[in-house]
N, CA, C and O of each residue as an XYZ file, in Angstrom:
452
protein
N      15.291     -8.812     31.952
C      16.321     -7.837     32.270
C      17.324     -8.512     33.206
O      16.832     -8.840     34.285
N      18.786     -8.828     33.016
C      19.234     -8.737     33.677
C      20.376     -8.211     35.018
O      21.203     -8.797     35.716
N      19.873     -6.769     34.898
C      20.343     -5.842     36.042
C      19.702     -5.055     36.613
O      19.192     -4.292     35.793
N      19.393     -4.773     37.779
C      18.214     -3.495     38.201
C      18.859     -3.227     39.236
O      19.592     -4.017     39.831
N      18.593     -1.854     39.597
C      18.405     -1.063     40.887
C      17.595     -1.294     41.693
O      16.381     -1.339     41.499
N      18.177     -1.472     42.719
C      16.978     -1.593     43.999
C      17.733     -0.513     45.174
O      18.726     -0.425     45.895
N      16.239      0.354     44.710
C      16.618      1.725     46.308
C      16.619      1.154     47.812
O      16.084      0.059     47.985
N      17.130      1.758     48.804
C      16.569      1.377     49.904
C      16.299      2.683     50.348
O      17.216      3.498     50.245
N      15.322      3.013     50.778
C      14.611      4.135     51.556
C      15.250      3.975     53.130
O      15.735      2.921     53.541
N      15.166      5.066     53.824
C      16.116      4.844     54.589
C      15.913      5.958     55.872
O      15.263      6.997     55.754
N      16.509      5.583     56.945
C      17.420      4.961     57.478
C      16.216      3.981     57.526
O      15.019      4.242     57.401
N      16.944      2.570     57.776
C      16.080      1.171     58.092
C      16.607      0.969     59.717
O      17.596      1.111     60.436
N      15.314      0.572     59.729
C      14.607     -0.170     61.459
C      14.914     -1.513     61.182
O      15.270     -1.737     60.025
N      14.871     -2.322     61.849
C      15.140     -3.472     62.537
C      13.772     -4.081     62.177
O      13.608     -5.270     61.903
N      12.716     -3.055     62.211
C      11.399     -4.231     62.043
C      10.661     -3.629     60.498
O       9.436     -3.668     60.380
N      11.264     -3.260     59.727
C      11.276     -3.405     58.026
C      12.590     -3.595     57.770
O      13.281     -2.582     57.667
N      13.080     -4.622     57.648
C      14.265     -5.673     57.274
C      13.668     -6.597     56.777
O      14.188     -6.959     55.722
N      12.116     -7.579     57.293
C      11.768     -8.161     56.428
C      10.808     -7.988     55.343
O      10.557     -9.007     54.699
N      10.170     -6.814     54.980
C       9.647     -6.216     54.513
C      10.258     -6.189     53.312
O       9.938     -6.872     52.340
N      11.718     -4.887     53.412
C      12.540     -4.903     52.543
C      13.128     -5.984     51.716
O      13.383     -5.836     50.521
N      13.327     -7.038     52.361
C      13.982     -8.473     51.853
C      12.661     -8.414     50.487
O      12.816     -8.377     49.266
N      11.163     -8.427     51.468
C      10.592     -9.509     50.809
C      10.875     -8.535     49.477
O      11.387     -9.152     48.542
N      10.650     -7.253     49.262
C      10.298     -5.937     48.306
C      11.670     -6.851     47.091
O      11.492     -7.347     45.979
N      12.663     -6.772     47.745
C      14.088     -7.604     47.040
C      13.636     -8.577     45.979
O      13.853     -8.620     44.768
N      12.910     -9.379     46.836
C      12.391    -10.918     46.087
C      11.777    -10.394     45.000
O      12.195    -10.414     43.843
N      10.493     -9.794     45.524
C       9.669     -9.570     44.173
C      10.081     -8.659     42.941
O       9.723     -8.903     41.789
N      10.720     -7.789     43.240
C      11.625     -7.421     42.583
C      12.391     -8.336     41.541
O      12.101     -8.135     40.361
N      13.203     -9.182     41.782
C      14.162     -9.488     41.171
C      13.315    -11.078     40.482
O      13.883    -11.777     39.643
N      11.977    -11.392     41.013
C      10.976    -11.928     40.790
C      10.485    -12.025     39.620
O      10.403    -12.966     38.831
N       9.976    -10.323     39.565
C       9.172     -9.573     38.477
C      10.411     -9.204     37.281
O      10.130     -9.456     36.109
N      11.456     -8.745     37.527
C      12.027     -8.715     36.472
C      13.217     -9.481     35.751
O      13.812     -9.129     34.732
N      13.378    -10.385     36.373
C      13.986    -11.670     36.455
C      15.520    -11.381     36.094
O      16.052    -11.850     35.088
N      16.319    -10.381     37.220
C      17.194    -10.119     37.399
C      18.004    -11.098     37.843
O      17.579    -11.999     38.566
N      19.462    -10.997     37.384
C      20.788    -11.463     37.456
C      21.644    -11.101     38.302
O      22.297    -11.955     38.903
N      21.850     -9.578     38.559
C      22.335     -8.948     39.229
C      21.768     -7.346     39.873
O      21.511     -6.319     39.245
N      21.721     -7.540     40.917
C      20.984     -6.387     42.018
C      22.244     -5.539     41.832
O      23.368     -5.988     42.057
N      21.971     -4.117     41.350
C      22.805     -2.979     42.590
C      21.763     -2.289     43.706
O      20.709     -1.742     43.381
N      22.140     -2.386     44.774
C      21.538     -1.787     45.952
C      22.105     -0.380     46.215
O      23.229     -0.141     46.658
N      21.058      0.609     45.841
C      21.985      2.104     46.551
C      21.314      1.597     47.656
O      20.224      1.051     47.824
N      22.218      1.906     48.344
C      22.087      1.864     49.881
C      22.300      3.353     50.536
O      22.384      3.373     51.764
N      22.384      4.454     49.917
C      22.709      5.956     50.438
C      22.008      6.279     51.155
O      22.521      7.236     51.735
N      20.896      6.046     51.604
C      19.680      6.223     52.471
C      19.550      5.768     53.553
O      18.983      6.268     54.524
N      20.309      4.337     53.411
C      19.919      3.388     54.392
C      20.501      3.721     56.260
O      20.032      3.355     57.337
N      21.698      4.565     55.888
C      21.972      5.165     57.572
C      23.374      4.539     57.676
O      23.828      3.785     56.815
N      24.067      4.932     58.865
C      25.106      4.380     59.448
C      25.350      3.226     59.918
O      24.729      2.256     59.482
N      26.420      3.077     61.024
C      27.394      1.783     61.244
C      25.863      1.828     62.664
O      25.561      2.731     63.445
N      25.467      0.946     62.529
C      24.530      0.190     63.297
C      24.119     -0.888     63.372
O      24.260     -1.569     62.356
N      23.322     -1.643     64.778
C      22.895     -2.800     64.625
C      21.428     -2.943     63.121
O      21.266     -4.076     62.667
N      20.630     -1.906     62.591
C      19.718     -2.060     62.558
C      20.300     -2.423     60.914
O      19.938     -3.393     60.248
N      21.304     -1.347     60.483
C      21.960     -1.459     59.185
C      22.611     -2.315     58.920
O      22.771     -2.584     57.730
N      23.250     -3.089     59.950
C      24.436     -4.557     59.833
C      22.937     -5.414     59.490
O      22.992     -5.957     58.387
N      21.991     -5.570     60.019
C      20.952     -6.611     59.836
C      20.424     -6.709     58.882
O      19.958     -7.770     58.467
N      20.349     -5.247     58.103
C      19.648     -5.463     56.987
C      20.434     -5.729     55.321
O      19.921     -6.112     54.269
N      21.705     -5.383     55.610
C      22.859     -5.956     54.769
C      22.722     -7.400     54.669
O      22.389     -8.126     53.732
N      23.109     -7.664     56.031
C      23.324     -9.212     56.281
C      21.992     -9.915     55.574
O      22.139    -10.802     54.733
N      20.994     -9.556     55.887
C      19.586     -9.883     55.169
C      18.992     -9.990     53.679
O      18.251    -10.737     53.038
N      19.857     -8.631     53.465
C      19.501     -8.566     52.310
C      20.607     -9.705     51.368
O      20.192    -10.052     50.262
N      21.673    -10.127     51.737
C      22.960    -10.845     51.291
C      22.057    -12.099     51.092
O      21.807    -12.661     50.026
N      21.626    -12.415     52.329
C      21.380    -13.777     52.760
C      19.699    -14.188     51.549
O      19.323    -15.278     51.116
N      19.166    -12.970     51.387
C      18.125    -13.009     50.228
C      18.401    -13.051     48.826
O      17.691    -13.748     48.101
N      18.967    -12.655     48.549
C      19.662    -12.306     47.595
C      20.408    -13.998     46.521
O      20.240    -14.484     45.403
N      21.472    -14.400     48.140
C      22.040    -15.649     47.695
C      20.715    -16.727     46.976
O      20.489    -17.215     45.869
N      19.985    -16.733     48.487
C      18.789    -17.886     48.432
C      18.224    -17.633     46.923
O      17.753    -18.640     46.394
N      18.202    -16.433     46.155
C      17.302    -16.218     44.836
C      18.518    -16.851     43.470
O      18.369    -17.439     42.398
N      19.461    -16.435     44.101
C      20.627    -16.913     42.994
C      20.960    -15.641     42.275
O      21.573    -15.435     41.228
N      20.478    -14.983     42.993
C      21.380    -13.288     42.094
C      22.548    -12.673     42.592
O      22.806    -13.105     43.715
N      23.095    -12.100     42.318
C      24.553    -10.898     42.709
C      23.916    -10.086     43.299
O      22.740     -9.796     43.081
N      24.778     -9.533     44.283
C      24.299     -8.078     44.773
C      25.439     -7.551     45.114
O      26.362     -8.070     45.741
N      25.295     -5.944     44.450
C      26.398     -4.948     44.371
C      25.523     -3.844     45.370
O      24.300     -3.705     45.410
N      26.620     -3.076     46.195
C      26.301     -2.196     46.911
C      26.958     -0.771     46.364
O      28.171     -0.638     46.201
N      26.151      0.094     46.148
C      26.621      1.831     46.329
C      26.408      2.375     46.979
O      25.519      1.873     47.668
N      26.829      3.700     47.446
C      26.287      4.847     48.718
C      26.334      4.539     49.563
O      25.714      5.272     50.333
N      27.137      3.087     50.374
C      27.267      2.457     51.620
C      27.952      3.797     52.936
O      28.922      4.451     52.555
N      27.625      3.966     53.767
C      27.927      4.680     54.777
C      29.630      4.144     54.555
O      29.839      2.976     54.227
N      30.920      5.231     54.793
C      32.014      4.950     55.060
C      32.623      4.485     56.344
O      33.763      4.035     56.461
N      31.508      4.683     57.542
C      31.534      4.222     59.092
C      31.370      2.431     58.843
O      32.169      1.519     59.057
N      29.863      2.436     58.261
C      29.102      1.227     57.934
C      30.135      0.021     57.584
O      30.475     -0.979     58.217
N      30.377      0.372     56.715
C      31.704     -0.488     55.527
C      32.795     -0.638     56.645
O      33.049     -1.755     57.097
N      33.489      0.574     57.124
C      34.398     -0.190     58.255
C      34.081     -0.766     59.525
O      34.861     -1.553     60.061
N      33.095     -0.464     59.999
C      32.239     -1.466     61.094
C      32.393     -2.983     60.565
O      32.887     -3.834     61.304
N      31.900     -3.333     59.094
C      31.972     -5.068     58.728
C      32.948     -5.096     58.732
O      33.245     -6.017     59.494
N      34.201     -4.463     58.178
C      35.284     -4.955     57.781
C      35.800     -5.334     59.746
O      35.817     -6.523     60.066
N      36.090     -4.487     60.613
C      36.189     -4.781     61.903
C      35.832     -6.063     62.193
O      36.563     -6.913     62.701
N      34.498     -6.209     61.804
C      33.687     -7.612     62.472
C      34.138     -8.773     61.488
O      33.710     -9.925     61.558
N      34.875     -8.404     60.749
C      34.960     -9.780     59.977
C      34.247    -10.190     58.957
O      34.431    -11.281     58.418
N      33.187     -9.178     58.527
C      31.982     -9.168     57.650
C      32.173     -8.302     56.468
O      31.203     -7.733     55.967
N      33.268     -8.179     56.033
C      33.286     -6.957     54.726
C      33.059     -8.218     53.627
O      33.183     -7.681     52.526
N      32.873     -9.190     53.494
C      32.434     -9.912     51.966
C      30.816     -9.568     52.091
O      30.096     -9.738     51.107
N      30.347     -9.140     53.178
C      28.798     -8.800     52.977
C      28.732     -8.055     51.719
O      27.905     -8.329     50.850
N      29.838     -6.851     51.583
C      29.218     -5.949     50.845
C      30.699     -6.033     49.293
O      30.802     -5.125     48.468
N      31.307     -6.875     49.290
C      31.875     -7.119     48.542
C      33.526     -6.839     48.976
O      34.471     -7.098     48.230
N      33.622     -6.354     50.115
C      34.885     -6.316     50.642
C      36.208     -7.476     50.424
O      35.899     -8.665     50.494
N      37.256     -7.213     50.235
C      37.971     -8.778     50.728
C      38.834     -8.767     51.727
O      39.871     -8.107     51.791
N      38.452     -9.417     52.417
C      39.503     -9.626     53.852
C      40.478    -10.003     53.559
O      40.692    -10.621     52.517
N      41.588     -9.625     54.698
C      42.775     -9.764     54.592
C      43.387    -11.034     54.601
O      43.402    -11.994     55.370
N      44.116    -10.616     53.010
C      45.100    -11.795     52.665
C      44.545    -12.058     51.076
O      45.150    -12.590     50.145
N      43.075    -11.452     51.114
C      42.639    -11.963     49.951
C      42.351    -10.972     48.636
O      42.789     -9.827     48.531
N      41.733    -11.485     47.912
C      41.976    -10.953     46.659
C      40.374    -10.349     47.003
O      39.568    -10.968     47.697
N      40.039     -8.673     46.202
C      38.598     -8.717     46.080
C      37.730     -9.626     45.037
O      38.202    -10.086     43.997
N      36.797     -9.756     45.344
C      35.636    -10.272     44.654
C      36.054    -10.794     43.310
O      37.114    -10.206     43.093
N      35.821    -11.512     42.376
C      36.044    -11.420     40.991
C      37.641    -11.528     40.434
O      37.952    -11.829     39.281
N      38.549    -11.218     41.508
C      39.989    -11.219     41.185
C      40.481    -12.599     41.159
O      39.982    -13.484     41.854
N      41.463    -12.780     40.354
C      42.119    -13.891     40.500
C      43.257    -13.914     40.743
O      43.678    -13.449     39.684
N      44.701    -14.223     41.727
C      45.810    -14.006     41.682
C      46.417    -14.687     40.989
O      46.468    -15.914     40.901
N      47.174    -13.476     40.174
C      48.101    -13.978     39.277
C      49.462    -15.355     39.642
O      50.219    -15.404     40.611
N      49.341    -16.466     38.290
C      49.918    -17.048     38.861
C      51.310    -17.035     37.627
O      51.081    -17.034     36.418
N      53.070    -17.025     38.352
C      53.795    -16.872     37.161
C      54.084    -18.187     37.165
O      54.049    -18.906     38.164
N      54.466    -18.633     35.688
C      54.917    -20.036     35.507
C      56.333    -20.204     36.024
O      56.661    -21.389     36.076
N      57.224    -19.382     36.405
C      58.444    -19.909     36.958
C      57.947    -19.723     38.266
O      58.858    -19.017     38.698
N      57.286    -19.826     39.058
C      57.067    -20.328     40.793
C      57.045    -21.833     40.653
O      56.633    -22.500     39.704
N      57.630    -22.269     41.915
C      58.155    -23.771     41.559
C      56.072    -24.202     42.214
O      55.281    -23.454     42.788
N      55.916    -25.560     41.790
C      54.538    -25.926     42.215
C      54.502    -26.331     43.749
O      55.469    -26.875     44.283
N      53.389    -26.047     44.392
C      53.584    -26.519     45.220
C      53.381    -27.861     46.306
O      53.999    -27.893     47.371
């Protein structure tokens, strides 16, 4: 399979972050997923305990070689990273840039540079 859901039960603590990661792994382990969506609707607000487990789960995620898409993200949450400089955690694009997957268009009469 390559797409699955992965719930997060929620709100998350600080000390099941690695728990959750590992739940991620085997997961995407067992069904030898490509791309994660994470509802995250559960998971709680703009906090230290929720920035950690994003960041965690990102950082697991990469190490396996899969995608991870986020839904149900808290609307506090999401602008807390974007503040910190951290909105590509959840697929954000910082300013100046294009989101995720975009490419800016390029016209052939712009002189090269």
């Amino acid at each position: 399979m390559d797409e699955v859901l992965f719930v997060v039960e929620g709100p998350v603590r600080r000390a099941e972050v690695p728990a959750l990661c590992d739940r991620l792994a085997a997961v995407v382990r067992a069904r030898g997923a490509r791309v994660v969506t994470v509802d995250a609707t559960a998971m709680g607000g703009p906090g230290a305990d929720a920035l950690q487990a994003l960041a965690r789960l990102r950082l697991t995620a990469r190490r396996l070689g899969v995608e991870l898409r986020f839904v149900g993200l808290d609307r506090g949450l999401v602008g807390l990273l974007g503040w910190l400089g951290l909105g590509q955690v959840v697929g954000e694009a910082e300013e100046g840039e294009e989101p995720g997957g975009v490419e800016e268009g390029v016209d052939a009469r712009d002189p090269p540079v």
